[in-house]
N, C-alpha and C positions, 0 to 999 in steps of 0.2 A: 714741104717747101724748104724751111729749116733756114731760112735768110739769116737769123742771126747767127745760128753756127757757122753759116761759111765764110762772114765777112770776121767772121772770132778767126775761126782759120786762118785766114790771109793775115790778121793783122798781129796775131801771134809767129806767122813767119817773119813779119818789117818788123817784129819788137827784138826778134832774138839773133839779127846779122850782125854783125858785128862793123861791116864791111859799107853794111848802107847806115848804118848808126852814125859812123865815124863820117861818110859824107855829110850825114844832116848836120852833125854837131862843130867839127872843127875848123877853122878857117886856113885856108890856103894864103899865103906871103905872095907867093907870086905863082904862074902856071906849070913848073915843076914839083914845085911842093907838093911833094906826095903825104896826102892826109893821114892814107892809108897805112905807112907805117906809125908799126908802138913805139915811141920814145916816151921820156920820162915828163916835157913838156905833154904829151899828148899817150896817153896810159890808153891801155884797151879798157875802153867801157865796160864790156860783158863782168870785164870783172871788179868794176868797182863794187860798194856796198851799197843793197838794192835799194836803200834809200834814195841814194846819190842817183843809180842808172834809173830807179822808176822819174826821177826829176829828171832825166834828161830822155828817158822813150815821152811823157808825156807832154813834154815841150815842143818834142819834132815831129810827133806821128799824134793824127789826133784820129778818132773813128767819128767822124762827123763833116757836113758837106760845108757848113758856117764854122767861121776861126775868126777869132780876138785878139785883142793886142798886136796884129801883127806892126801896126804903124807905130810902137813903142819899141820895138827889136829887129836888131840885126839877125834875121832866122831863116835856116831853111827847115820848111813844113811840110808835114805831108796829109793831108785830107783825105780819107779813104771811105766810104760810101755805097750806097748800094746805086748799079742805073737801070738800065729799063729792063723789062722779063718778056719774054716774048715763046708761044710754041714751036714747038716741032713737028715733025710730020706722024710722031710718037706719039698717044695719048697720051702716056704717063710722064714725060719728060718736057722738062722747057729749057731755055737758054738763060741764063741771069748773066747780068753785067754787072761790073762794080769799075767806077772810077777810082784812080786815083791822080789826085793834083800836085804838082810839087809847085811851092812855093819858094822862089827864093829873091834873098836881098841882093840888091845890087853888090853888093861887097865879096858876093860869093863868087861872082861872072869872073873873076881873074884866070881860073882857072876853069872854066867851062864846066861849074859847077852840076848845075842844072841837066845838062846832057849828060853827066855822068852818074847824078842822080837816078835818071829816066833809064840809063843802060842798066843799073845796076837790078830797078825794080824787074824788068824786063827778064835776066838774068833768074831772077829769084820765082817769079811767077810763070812765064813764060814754056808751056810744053810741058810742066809738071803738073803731078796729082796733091797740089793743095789740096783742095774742098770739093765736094759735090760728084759729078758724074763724070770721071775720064780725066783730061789733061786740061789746064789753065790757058785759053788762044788770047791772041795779045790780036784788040778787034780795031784799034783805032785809037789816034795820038793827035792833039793840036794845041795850037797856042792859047790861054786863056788870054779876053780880049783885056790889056792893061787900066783900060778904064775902071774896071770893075775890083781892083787891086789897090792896096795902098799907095803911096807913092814911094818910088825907088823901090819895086817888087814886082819880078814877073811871074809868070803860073802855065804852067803846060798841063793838059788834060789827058792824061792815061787811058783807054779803058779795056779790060780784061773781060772775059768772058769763059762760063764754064756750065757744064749738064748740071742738070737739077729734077728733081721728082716733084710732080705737081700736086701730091701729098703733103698732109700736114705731119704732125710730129712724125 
C-alpha cells in the first residue's frame, strides 16, 4: 500500500516550489502585486537558511487533515491528507486519494489568492508521476463549508487521486 510514502511524496513536492511557497507566505498590496517576484522586501524562500524556510514550510503546509491556531493568523494553509482508497478492476491495484485544503485569510482575497493557490497545486500535481502507480488525476474540487472554519477564513477541498498496489511494504 505504502500510504505513507506517497503522501511523503506529494508533500515533499509543496515543501520544495518555490512558486507555491511564496503564494502561501507573502501578502499581496493590492491585485497586481505580483508575489511571485524576488525582491529584497520579499527574498526567495528556497534560499533562505533552513532554519528560517523549515519555519515557514511548517507554518503553510501542514500533513495533517486537523489545523490550530488558525484564528490567531493571518495565514494561508495547506492540509494535505490522505481520502478514500477504493479498487480496481485490477486485483493488484487500487485507487488512493489524497485531499488537499487551502486555507486562506480573508486578507489574502485581494488578489484571488486562493484560486491561484489551487492553480498552482493543480499545476504541480496534476498529469505527473509524483507517487504511486502512473500520473497524479486531479478527481474533484469544492468549497469547504465556511461554517466549519474560523472566522475571516475560507477553505476549498482539492482532491487528487493516483494508482496504488494493494500490497504492503
Amino acid at each position: 500500500m505504502r500510504l505513507k510514502e506517497n503522501i511523503k511524496d506529494i508533500y515533499k513536492t509543496l515543501l520544495n516550489d518555490e512558486h507555491l511557497l511564496r503564494l502561501l507566505h507573502y501578502k499581496a498590496n493590492h491585485l497586481d502585486d505580483d508575489v511571485l517576484q524576488i525582491t529584497e522586501e520579499r527574498p526567495a524562500l528556497l534560499s533562505l537558511p533552513l532554519d528560517k524556510l523549515w519555519e515557514i514550510r511548517d507554518k503553510h503546509i501542514v500533513p495533517a487533515a486537523i489545523s490550530t491556531n488558525l484564528d490567531k493568523q493571518e495565514i494561508c494553509r495547506l492540509l494535505l491528507y490522505p481520502g478514500s482508497r477504493r479498487g480496481t478492476r485490477n486485483h493488484y491495484t487500487a485507487r488512493q486519494d489524497v485531499a488537499i485544503e487551502v486555507i486562506t485569510h480573508v486578507t489574502f482575497s485581494n488578489d484571488l489568492r486562493q484560486e491561484a493557490i489551487c492553480d498552482r497545486l493543480a499545476d504541480l500535481l496534476f498529469d505527473n508521476r509524483i507517487t504511486g502507480l502512473g500520473k497524479v488525476d486531479s478527481v474533484a474540487g469544492d468549497r469547504i463549508n465556511p461554517n466549519g472554519l474560523p472566522t475571516n477564513f475560507t477553505g476549498y477541498r482539492l482532491i487528487f487521486s493516483f494508482g496504488s498496489s494493494k500490497g504492503g511494504s
